[in-house]
C-alpha positions as CSV (number, residue, x, y, z in Angstrom):
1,X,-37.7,-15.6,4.4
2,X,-35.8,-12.2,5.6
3,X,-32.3,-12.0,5.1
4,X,-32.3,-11.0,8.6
5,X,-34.3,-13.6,10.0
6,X,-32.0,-15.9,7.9
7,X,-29.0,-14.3,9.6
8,X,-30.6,-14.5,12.7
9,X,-31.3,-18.5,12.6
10,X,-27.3,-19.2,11.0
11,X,-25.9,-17.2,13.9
12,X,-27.7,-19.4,16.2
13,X,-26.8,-22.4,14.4
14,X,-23.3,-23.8,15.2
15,X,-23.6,-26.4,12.8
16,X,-24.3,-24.1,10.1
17,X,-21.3,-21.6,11.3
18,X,-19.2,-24.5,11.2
19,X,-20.3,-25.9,8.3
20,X,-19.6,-22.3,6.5
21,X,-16.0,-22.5,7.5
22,X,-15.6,-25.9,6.7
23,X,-16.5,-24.6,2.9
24,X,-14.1,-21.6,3.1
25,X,-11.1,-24.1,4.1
26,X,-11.9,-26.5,1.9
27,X,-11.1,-23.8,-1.1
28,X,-8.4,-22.7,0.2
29,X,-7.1,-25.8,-0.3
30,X,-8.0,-26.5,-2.9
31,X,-6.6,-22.9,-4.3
32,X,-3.8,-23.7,-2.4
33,X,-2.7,-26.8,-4.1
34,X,-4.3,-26.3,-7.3
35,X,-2.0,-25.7,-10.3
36,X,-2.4,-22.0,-10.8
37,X,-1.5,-21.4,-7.4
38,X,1.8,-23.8,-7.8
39,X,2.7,-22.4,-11.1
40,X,2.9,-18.6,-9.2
41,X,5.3,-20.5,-6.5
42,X,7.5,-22.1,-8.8
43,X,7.8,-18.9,-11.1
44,X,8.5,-16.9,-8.0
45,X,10.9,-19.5,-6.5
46,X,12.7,-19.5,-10.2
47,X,13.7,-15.4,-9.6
48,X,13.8,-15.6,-5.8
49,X,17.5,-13.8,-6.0
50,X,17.0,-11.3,-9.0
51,X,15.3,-7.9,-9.8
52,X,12.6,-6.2,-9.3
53,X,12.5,-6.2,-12.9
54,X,13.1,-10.1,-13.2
55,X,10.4,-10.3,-10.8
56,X,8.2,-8.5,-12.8
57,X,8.6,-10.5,-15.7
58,X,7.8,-13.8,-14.4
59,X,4.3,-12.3,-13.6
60,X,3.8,-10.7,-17.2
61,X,4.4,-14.4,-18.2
62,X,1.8,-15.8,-16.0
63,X,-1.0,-13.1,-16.8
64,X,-0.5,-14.1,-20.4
65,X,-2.8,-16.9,-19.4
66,X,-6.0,-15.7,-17.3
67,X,-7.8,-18.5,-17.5
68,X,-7.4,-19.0,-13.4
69,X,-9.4,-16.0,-12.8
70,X,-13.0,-17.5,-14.6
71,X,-12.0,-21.0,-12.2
72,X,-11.2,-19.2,-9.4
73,X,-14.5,-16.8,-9.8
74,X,-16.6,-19.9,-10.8
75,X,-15.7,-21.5,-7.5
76,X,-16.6,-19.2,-5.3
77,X,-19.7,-18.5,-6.7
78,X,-20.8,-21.3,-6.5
79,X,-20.0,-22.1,-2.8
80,X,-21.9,-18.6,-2.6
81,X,-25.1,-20.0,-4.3
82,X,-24.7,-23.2,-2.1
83,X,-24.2,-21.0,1.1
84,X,-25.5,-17.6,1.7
85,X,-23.0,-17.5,4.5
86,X,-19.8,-18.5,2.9
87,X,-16.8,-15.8,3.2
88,X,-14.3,-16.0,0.4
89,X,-11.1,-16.6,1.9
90,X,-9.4,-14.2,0.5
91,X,-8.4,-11.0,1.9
92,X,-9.9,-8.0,0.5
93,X,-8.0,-5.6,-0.7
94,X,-10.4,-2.0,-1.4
95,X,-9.9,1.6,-2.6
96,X,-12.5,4.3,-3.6
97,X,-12.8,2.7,-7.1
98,X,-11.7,-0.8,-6.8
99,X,-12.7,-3.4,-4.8
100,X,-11.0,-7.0,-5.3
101,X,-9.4,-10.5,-3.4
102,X,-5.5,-11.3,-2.5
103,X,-5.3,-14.1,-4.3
104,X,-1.8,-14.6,-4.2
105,X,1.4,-13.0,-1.8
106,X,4.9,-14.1,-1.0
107,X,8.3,-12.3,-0.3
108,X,8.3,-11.3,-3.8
109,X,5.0,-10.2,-5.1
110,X,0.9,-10.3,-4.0
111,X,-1.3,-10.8,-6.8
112,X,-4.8,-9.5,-6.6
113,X,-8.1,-10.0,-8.7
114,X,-10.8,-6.5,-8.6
115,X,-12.9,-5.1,-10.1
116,X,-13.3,-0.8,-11.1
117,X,-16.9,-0.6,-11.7
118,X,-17.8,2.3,-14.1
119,X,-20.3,4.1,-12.0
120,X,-17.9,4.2,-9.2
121,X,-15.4,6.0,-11.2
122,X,-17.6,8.1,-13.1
123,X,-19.3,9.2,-9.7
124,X,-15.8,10.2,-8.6
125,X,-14.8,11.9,-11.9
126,X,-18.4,14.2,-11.7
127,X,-18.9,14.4,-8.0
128,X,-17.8,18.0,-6.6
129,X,-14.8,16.7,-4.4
130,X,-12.6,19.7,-5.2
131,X,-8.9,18.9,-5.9
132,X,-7.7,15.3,-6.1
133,X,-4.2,13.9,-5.6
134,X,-2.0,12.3,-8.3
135,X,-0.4,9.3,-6.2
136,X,2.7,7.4,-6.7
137,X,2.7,4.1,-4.8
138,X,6.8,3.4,-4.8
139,X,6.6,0.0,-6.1
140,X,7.0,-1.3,-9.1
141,X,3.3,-3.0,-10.4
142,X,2.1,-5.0,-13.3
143,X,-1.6,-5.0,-14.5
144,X,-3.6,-7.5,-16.6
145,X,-7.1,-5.7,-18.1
146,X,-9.1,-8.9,-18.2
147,X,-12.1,-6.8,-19.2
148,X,-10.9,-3.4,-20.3
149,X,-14.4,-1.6,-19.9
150,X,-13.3,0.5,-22.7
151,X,-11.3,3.0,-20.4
152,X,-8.7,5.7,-21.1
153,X,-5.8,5.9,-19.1
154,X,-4.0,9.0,-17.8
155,X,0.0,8.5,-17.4
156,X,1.8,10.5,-15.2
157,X,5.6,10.7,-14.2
158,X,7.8,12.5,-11.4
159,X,11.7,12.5,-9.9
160,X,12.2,8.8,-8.8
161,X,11.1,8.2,-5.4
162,X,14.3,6.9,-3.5
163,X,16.1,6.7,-0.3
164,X,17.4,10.0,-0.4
165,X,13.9,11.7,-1.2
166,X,13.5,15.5,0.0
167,X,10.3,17.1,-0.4
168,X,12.7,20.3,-1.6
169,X,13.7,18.6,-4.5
170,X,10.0,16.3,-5.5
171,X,9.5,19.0,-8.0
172,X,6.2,18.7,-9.9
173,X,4.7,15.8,-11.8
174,X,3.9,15.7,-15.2
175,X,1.9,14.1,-17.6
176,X,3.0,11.2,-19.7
177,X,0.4,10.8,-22.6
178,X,-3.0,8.6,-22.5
179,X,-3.9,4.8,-23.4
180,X,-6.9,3.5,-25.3
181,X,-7.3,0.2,-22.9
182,X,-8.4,-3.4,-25.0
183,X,-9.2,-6.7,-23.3
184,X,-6.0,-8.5,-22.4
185,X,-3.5,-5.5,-22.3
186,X,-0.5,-5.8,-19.8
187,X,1.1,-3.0,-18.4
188,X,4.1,-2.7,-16.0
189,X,3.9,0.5,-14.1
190,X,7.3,1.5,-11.7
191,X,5.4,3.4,-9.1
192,X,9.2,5.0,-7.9
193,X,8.5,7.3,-11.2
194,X,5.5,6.5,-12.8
195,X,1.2,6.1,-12.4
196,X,-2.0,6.9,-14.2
197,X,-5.2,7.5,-13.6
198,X,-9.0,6.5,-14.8
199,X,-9.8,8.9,-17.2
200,X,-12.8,7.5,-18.6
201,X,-14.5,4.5,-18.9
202,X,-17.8,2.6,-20.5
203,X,-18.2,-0.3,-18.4
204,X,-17.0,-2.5,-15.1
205,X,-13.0,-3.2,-15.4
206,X,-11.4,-6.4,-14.2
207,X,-8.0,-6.3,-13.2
208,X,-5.4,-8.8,-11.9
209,X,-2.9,-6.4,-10.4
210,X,1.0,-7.9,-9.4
211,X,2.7,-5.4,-6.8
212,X,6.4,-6.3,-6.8
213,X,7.8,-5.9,-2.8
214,X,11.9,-6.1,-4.1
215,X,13.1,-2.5,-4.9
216,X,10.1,-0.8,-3.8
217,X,10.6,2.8,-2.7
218,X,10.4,3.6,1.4
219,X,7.7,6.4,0.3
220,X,4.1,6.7,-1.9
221,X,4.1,10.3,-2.8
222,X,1.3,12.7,-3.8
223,X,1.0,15.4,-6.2
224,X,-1.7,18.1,-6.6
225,X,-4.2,17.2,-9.5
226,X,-4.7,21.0,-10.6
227,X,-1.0,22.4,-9.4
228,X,1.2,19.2,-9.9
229,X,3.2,20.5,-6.8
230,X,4.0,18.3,-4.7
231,X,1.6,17.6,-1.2
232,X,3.2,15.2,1.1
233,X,3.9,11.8,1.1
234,X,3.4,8.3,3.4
235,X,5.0,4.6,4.4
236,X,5.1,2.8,1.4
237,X,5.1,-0.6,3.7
238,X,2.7,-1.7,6.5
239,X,5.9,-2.1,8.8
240,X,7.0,1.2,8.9
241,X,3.3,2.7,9.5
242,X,3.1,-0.1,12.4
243,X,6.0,1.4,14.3
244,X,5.2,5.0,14.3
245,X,1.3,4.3,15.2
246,X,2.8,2.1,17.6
247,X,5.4,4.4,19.0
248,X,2.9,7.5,18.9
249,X,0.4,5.3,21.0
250,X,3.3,4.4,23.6
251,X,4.1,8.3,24.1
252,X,0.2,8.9,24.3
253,X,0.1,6.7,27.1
254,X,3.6,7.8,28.7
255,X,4.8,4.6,28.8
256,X,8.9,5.2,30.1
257,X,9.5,2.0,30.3
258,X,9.0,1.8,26.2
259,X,12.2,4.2,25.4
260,X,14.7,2.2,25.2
261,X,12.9,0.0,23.1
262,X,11.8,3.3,20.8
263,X,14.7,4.2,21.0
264,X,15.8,0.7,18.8
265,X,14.4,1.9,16.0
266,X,16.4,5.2,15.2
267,X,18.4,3.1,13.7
268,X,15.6,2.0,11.2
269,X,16.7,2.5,7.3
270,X,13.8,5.0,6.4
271,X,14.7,7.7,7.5
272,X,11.0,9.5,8.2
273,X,10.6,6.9,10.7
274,X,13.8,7.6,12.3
275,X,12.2,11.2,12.8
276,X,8.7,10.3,13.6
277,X,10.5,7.9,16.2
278,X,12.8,10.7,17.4
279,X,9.8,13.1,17.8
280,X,8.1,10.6,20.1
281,X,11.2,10.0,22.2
282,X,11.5,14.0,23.1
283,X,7.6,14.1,23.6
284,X,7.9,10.8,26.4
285,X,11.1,12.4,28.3
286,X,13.0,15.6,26.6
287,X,16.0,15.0,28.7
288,X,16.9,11.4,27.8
289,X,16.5,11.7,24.2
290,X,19.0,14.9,24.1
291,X,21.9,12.5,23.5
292,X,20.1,11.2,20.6
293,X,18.6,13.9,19.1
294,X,22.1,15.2,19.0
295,X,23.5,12.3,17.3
296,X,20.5,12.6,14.7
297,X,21.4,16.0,13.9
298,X,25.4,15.8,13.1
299,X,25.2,12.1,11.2
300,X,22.0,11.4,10.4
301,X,22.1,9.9,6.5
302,X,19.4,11.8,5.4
303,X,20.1,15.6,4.6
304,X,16.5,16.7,5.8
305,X,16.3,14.5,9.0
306,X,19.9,15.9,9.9
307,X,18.4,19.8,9.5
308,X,15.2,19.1,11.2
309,X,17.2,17.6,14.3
310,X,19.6,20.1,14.4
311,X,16.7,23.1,14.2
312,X,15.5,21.2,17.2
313,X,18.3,21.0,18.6
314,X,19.5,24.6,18.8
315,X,15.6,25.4,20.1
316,X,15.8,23.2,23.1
317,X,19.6,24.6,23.8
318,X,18.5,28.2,23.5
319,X,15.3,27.3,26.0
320,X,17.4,27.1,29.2
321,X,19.3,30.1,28.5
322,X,15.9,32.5,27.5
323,X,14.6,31.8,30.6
324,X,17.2,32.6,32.8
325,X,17.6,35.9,30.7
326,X,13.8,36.9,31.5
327,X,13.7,35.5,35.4
């Protein structure tokens, strides 16, 4: 039979969609309450008030033992061979060369299980893409290679990533050496400083990959491959990228009654959302965000959102008066 013809017959089946997500719950569950999945709660609940770096290595301790990843992989496939249908219940985390399932995620940490697959990263190592970024993800991570694929591994290090980050002062990355990676090697990478890249590799990798949440930076930041300047950098955390998309869309739809609510979050600790928030006040009604803007610009924390504001600032004062010099 067709795969389409099968699709066709399960989406008209109830039963079948039903039974589906019956099968998806059921491991869950059993992931759930297994003891792999308890003995990541009770590590994390043992270093619930320390470090980042505590944090950290509780999960080198627990990827000392992989043997939850063959289970875990086992299981699924075989719900998969059982039902063509069935929709791990994991979400998926994806990149350009890595593809894998959140496994694991608290205050503390999410743990995820991927795989690199060789021709992916050889196709982006060969194909004509131009210049590439060197990226810094702001949090501190630790990687298991359960299968190591033979692969090489690029290190790379730049000024800490911190609250009081200026583009003026990123500087340029550098490199750090290279790695010869073996089944079973551990690696903690701090993301505020450090990275690497693929360099090479001879077959699939499978990684488990830990990202710690305490201490993470407010920023990623990206570095020219070819230059090692500095290019620009994003949210580190899905909260701060949900209030400026947010915010933006409330401006695009010139929504008034939103600003005093936009205007909550300029007192938000990072301070490029404080800006992107500020910018979307003066785009929804100029007037009313004057008293802000110029409380942005003589005590803002941050040295750069204080200039920005304050080069604003004296551009919107100085309007009034050109006009009136050329009428």
């Amino acid at each position: 039979m067709l795969i389409g013809d099968d699709l066709r017959a399960w989406i008209g089946d109830l039963q079948r969609q039903h039974s589906s997500r019956l099968r998806a719950a059921a491991v869950t569950s059993r992931w759930e309450n297994g003891p792999y999945h308890q003995r990541f709660m009770s590590a994390m609940w043992a270093v619930r008030s320390q470090s980042a770096p505590a944090v950290a290595e509780a999960i080198r301790l627990l990827f000392a033992d992989d043997e939850w990843v063959d289970s875990l992989l086992h299981a699924l496939a075989a719900e998969m061979r059982e039902d063509p249908f069935f929709e791990p219940p994991f979400r998926h985390i994806n990149s350009d060369i890595h593809s894998g399932l959140l496994v694991y995620e608290d205050d503390l940490v999410s743990i995820a299980a991927g795989v690199s697959p060789v021709a992916t990263i050889a196709a982006r190592k060969t194909g004509s893409r131009g210049r590439t970024s060197i990226a810094f993800s702001g949090q501190l991570s630790v990687l298991k290679f359960v299968k190591a694929g033979g692969a090489r591994l690029a290190f790379w290090r730049s000024a800490p990533i911190t609250d009081a980050f200026t583009a003026n002062e990123a500087g340029r990355c550098e490199g750090a050496g290279v790695r010869d990676i073996v089944d079973g090697d551990i690696l903690t990478v701090d993301g505020r400083s450090e990275t690497f890249v693929i360099a090479q590799a001879r077959a699939n990798l499978v990684i488990l990959q830990a990202t710690v949440k305490p201490g993470r930076a407010p920023l990623s930041v990206e570095y020219d491959s070819v230059s090692r300047e500095y290019i620009g950098c994003t949210a580190a955390n899905d909260s701060a990228s949900r209030i400026q998309m947010i915010t933006t869309l409330l401006r695009k739809l010139d929504c008034a009654a939103a600003f005093p609510a936009i205007a909550g979050f300029l007192d938000h600790p990072n301070f490029f959302v404080r800006w992107h928030v500020m910018r979307e006040l003066l785009g929804l009604d100029a007037a009313a965000s004057m008293p802000h803007l110029k409380r942005m610009a003589a005590a803002d924390p941050h040295p750069e959102t204080r200039r920005t504001a304050r080069v604003v600032l004296d551009r919107l004062q100085a309007a009034p008066f050109a006009a009136r010099k050329a009428a």
